[in-house]
C-alpha positions as a printed NumPy array, in Angstrom:
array([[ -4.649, -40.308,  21.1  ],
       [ -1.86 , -39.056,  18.676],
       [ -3.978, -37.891,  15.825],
       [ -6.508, -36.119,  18.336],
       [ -3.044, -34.525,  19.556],
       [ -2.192, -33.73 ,  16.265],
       [ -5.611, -32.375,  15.158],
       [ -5.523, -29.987,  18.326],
       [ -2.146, -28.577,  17.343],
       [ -3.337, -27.968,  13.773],
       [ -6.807, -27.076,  15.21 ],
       [ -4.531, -24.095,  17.539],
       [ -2.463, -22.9  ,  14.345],
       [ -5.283, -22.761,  12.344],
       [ -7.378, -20.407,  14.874],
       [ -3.927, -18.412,  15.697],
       [ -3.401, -17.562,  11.69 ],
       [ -7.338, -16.985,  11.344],
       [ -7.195, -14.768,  14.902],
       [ -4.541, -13.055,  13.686],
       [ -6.799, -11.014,  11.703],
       [ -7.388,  -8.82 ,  14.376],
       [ -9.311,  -5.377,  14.267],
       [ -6.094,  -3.886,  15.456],
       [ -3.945,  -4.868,  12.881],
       [ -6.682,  -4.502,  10.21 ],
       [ -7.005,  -0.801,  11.578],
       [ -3.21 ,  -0.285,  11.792],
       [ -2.75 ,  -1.617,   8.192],
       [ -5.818,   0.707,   7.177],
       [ -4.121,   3.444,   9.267],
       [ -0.751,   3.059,   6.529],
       [ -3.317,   3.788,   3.693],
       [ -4.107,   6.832,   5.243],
       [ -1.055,   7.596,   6.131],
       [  0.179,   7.041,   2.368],
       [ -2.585,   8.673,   0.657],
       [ -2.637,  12.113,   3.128],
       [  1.027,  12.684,   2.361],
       [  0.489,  12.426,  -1.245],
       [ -2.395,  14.968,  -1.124],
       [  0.705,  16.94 ,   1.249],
       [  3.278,  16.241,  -2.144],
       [  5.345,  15.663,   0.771],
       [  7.667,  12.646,  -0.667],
       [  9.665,  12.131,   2.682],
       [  5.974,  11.573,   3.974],
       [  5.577,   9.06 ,   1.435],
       [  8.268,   7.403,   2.006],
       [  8.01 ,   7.336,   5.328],
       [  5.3  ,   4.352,   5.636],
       [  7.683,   1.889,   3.64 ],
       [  9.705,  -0.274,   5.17 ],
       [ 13.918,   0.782,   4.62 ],
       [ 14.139,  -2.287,   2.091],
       [ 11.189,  -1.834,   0.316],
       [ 10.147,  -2.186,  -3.056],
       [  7.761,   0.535,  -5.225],
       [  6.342,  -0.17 ,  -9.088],
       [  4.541,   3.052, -10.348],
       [  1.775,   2.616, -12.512],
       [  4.058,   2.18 , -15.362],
       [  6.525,  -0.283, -13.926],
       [  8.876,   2.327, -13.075],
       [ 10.289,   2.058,  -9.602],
       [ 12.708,   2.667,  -7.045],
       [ 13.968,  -0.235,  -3.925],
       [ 14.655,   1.333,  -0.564],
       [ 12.423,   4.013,   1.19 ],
       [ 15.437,   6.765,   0.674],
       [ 15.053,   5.703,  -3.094],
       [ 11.426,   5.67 ,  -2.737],
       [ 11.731,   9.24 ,  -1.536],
       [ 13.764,  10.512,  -4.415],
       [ 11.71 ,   8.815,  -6.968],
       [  8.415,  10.96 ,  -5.927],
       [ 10.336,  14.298,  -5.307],
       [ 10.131,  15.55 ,  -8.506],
       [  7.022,  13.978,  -9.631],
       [  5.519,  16.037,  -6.423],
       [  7.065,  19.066,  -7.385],
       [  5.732,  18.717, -10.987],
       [  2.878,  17.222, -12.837],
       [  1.313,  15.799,  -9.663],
       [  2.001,  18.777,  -7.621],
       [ -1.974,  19.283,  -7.619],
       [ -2.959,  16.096,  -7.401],
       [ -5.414,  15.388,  -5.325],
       [ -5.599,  11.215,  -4.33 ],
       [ -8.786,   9.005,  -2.549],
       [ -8.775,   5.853,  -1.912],
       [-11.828,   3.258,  -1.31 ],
       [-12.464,  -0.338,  -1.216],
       [ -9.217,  -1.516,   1.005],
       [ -8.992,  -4.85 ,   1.262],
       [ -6.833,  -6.399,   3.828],
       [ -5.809, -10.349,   4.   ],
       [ -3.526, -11.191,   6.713],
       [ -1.349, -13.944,   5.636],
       [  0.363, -14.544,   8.706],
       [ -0.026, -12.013,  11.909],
       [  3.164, -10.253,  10.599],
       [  1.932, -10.112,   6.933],
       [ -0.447,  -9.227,   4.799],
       [ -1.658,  -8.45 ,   1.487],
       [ -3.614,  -5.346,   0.536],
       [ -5.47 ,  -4.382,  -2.236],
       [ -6.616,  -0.538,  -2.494],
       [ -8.851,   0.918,  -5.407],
       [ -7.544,   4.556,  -5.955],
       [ -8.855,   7.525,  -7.757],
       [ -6.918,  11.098,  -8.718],
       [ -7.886,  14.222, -10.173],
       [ -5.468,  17.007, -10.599],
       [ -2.787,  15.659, -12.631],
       [ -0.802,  16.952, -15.576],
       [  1.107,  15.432, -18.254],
       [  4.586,  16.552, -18.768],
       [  4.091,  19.475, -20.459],
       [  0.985,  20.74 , -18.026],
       [ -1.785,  19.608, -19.668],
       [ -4.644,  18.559, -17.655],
       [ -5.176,  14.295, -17.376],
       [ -8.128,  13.407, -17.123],
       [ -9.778,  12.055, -13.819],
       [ -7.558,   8.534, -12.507],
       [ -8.601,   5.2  , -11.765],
       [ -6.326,   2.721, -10.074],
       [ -5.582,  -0.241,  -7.939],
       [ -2.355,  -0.302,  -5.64 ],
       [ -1.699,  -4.178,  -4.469],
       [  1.105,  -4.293,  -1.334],
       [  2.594,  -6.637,   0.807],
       [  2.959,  -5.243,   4.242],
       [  5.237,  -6.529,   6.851],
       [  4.727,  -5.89 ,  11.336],
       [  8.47 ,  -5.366,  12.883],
       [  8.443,  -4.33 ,  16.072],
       [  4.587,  -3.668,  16.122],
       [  4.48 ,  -1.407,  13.359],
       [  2.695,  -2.558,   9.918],
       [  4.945,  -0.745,   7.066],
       [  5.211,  -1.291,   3.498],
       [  7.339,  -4.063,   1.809],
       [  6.4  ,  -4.05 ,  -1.891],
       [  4.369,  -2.045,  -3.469],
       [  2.598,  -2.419,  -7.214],
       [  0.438,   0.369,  -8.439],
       [ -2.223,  -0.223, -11.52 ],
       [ -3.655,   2.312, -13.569],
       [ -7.065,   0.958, -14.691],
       [ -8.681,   1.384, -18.247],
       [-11.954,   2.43 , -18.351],
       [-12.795,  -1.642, -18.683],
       [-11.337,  -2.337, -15.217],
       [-13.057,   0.604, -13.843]])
């Protein structure tokens, strides 16, 4: 009788964490990718900002980065205002694992077009993948850390 007990309380945890992968929260978490990617097209970094979490964590594509979304804010200011200012970002192929029902992991293949090097020459067309950890307080999904990937033409 104790290890059927036992199997029925692992049996419950199991279907809560595998549950937890609601359409909701998949669509919320989707919803922050939207959210993330519109306000870049806007160059609007409080936007930007805006769907990290106060503590978080951002890793640019080549491992520069800021911690905190105020930080997070004044690290893409000037990049918006400058050789991304007509960027233009899309994003495809989200993939969203919920690790536990307030966190998950999300992978998000990226493309850009628009961009400039530093002294306003044109890059050529962007390929990426952005991997974060988001976290749900108080039923809103928002960005914890964030790691951003520039792919070579290989990965691509």
């Amino acid at each position: 009788m104790r290890i059927i007990c036992v199997l029925c309380v692992t049996l419950v945890q199991l279907l809560a964490l595998g549950g937890a992968s609601s359409n909701g929260d998949d669509d919320a978490i989707r919803a922050v990718v939207d959210r993330l990617t519109e306000a870049w097209n806007r160059h609007d970094a409080h936007a930007f900002a805006a769907v990290f979490a106060e503590d978080a964590d951002f890793t640019n594509v080549i491992g520069l980065g800021a911690s905190g979304r105020d930080k997070i804010e004044a690290f893409h200011a000037p990049m918006f205002s400058s050789f991304f200012k007509n960027s233009h970002l899309t994003h495809q192929d989200i993939k969203v694992r919920l690790i536990r029902p307030d966190i998950s992991a999300v992978d998000v293949r990226w493309q850009m077009t628009g961009a400039t090097d530093p002294q306003g020459n044109p890059w050529p067309n962007r390929k990426g993948l952005i991997n974060f950890v988001a976290v749900k307080e108080k039923g809103v999904w928002q960005i914890l850390v964030l790691h951003n990937t520039e792919l070579t033409d290989e990965d691509k």
